[in-house]
C-alpha positions, 0 to 999 in steps of 0.5 A: 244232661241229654241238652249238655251232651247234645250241645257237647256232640256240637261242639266236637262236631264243629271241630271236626269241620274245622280240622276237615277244612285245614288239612283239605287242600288250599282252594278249600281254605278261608282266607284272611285279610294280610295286613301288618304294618312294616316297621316305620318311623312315622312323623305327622307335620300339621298345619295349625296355623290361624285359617285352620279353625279350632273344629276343624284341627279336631278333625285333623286329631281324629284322622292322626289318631285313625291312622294311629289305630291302624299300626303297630305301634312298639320300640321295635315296630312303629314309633310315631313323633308330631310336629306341630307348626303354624309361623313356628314350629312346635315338637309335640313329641318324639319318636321315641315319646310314646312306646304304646299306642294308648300313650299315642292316643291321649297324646294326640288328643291334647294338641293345641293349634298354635293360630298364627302363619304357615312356614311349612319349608321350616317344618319340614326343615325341623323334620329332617334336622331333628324329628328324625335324628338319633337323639329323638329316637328315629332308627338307622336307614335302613330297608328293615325300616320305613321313614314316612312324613305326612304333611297336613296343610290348608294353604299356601306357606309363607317359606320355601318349600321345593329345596327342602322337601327334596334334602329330606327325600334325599335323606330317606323320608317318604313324604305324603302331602295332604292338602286341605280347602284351598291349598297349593297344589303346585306346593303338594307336589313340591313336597311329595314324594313320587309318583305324586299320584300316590303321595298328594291328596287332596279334600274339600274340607277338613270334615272329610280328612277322615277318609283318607285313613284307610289309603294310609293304612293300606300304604303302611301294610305289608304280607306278613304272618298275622296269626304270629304278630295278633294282626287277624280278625280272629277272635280266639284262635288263628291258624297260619295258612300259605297266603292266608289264615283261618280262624277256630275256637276254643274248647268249649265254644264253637266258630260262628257262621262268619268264620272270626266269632266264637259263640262264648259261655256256652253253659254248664257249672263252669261257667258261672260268674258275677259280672258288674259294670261300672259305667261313667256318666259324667257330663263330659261323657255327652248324651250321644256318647252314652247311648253308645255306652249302653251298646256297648254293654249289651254287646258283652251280655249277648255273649253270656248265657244269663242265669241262676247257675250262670252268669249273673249281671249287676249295673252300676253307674257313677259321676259325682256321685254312685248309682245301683242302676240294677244288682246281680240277680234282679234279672233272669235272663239277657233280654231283661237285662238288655232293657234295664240297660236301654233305660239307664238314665245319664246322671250327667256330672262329675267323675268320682271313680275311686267312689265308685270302686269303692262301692264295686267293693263294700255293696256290688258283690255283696250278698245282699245284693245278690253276689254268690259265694264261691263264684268268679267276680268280674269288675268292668271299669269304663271312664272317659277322663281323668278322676276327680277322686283318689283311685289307688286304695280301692283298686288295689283291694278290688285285686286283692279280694279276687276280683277280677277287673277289666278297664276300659278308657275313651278320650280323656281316660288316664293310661296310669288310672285304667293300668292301676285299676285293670287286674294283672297281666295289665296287658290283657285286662286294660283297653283304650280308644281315642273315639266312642264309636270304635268300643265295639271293637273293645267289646268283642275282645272282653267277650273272649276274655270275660267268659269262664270255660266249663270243665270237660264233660265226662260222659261216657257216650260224649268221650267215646263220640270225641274218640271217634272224632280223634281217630278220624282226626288222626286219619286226615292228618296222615293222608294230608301229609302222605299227599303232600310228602310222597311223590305221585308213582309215575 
């Protein structure tokens, strides 16, 4: 009892910090970092013709999907269309294709090179005539919304291209001009937009197209109210400010020293529950990739405090077959539970998710396998591709058995795969990435969401502490607005 009030007294301590800094005056404040990308109808134009090596137009993928990453991508907000084209043009899809950006991603990750020659005048051409007409799904002109081409090239096209690119100029199109090894810069210039010095770029391979991924993030952002459109850092709770934003917690958890993180499940009887990964180990998953996986899931069991009357965490992982790596309970505390992880060993073959659900189901939170009756369960699903086995059954009756269950999806996932098997709102328990190395940013969301906040604690000395700091509160508050509403006496 004397550790729970102690920590209770933290908590409402750093409350009060928190409503001491955001009603203190503006110099005070924390600011955070404006970014919210401006309504755009974006077409990439890439050049896929056969000097562009098949390794090579994977690193184009990856820098379309980086860019991607950064947006926001909705029918009302960006939409994103590719144009494909080598001695043809190709219409990978349109503007009004993909309304998501999982959608975005895995349709990105299944582009061809079409290998043959380079008209970039006809690209560009297709741009204009039919990537950004109505009936693919662009918007009206108009200043509400940006018109942007990013043509990707790596040589001299075999067409025209000055005469075009400024019809499409002329027309609202915002045109960068990527170039690539030993492109045509005269030709960049031809097809940029001005000043060239901001719309050209140039690299020396395509290894390295990657750093360009934040310039365009940068040239799609715009100041805007991040905490109303969820564009922050914040991991729980973000506060407006003038010209910036500030970060706080819920109750029951407490913002860590770099002002974004909240310490989470910070203990008592609510927050118990029974946590099971389900981890893919196919082979197409690849060693490296693995071991990033195994971050990733000592990443969500920092944010637990592991034990008996706690949260639990079982492991299983599956390919062509399943296998209990350890069950609920069979570690006490999240070192051990850390270690047991970093040993897992990769099974490395097929993916039969629906057996694994299935095992999620019949053994993980089984008694016998150390589940606890009447405590929450939590399933977190991660695949990288699509199943070789039916999934629909046994996801719908982990859900109808009370689990609930998260999806977490890489690469080759299916959208329709992680949306059946992610409990409802769908929206909240299902995630995606195009790349391994950015699942920790998965990771930090799930910890949020996974944990169960404990019930208020009712003794009597923490309620007449937190009245205390409600009155002082209430205080702060008055002065602030007195300050700001009432003119100085002259």
């Amino acid at each position: 009892m004397r550790n729970l009030k102690k920590k209770k007294i933290t908590q409402l301590f750093y409350t009060f910090l928190f409503f001491f800094f955001y009603f203190s005056p503006p110099s005070l404040s924390f600011p955070g970092t404006l970014c919210r990308t401006k309504p755009t109808d974006l077409v990439f134009v890439i050049d896929s013709s056969r000097s562009v090596r098949p390794h090579e137009f994977e690193k184009v993928k990856v820098f379309m999907s980086r860019v991607i990453e950064g947006l926001d991508v909705g029918p009302n907000s960006t939409r994103v269309g590719v144009i494909n084209y080598a001695s043809a043009v190709k219409n990978e899809f349109s503007l009004k294709t993909y309304q998501t950006k999982a959608g975005l991603l895995q349709a990105v990750r299944r582009i061809e090179p079409l290998s043959t020659g380079t008209m970039t005048g006809l690209a560009i051409q297709f741009a204009i005539s039919r990537a950004f007409s109505d009936s693919e799904g662009a918007r009206v002109r108009s200043p509400n919304f940006n018109k942007v081409a990013i043509v990707v090239t790596d040589g001299r096209p075999q067409d025209g291209v000055q005469d075009v690119s400024a019809r499409a100029r002329a027309a609202g199109i915002e045109i960068f001009a990527i170039g690539v090894g030993r492109v045509d810069m005269h030709t960049l210039r031809q097809i940029a937009s001005e000043p060239s010095d901001d719309h050209v770029d140039y690299v020396e391979s395509y290894s390295v197209i990657e750093k360009l991924t934040h310039k365009f993030q940068e040239a799609f952002c715009v100041v805007s109210d991040l905490c109303a459109t969820g564009d922050h850092d914040c991991e729980q709770i973000c506060i407006s400010t003038p010209g910036a934003y500030k970060c706080a917690c819920k109750e029951g958890f407490t913002l860590n020293s770099d002002g974004k993180t909240c310490s989470a499940c910070s203990g008592g009887s609510g927050s118990a529950l029974d946590l099971v990964f389900l981890i893919d180990g196919s082979k197409s998953v690849r060693p490296e990739n693995f071991e990033l996986v195994k971050k990733f899931i000592n990443q969500i069991v920092d944010s637990l405090e592991v034990s008996d009357k706690q949260a639990q965490v079982g492991l299983v992982q599956y390919s062509s077959s399943v296998r209990q790596e350890f069950p609920l309970g069979q570690f006490k505390n999240k070192k051990d539970i850390k270690a047991a992880v970093k040993k897992m060993a990769y099974m490395e073959k097929g993916t039969m998710t629906g057996q694994a659900l299935k095992y999620l189901i019949d053994s993980s939170f089984s008694i016998i396998n150390g589940a606890r009756p009447g405590v929450p369960k939590v399933g977190v699903v991660f695949t990288d591709g699509r199943s070789q086995d039916y999934i629909t059954d046994a996801a719908k009756k982990a859900k109808d058995l009370g689990f609930r269950m998260f999806a977490v999806g890489v690469g080759n996932a299916v959208e329709d795969e992680l949306r059946e098997i992610a409990s409802e709102p769908v929206a909240e328990h299902y995630f995606y990435t195009a790349d391994f190395r950015t699942i920790s940013k998965i990771g930090k969301k799930l910890q949020m969401k996974i944990c169960i906040e404990e019930d208020p604690c009712e003794c009597k000395s923490i309620v007449k502490f937190q009245t205390k700091v409600e009155d002082l509160i209430n205080s702060l508050q008055q002065k602030y607005i007195l300050r700001k509403r009432v003119p100085a006496p002259e």
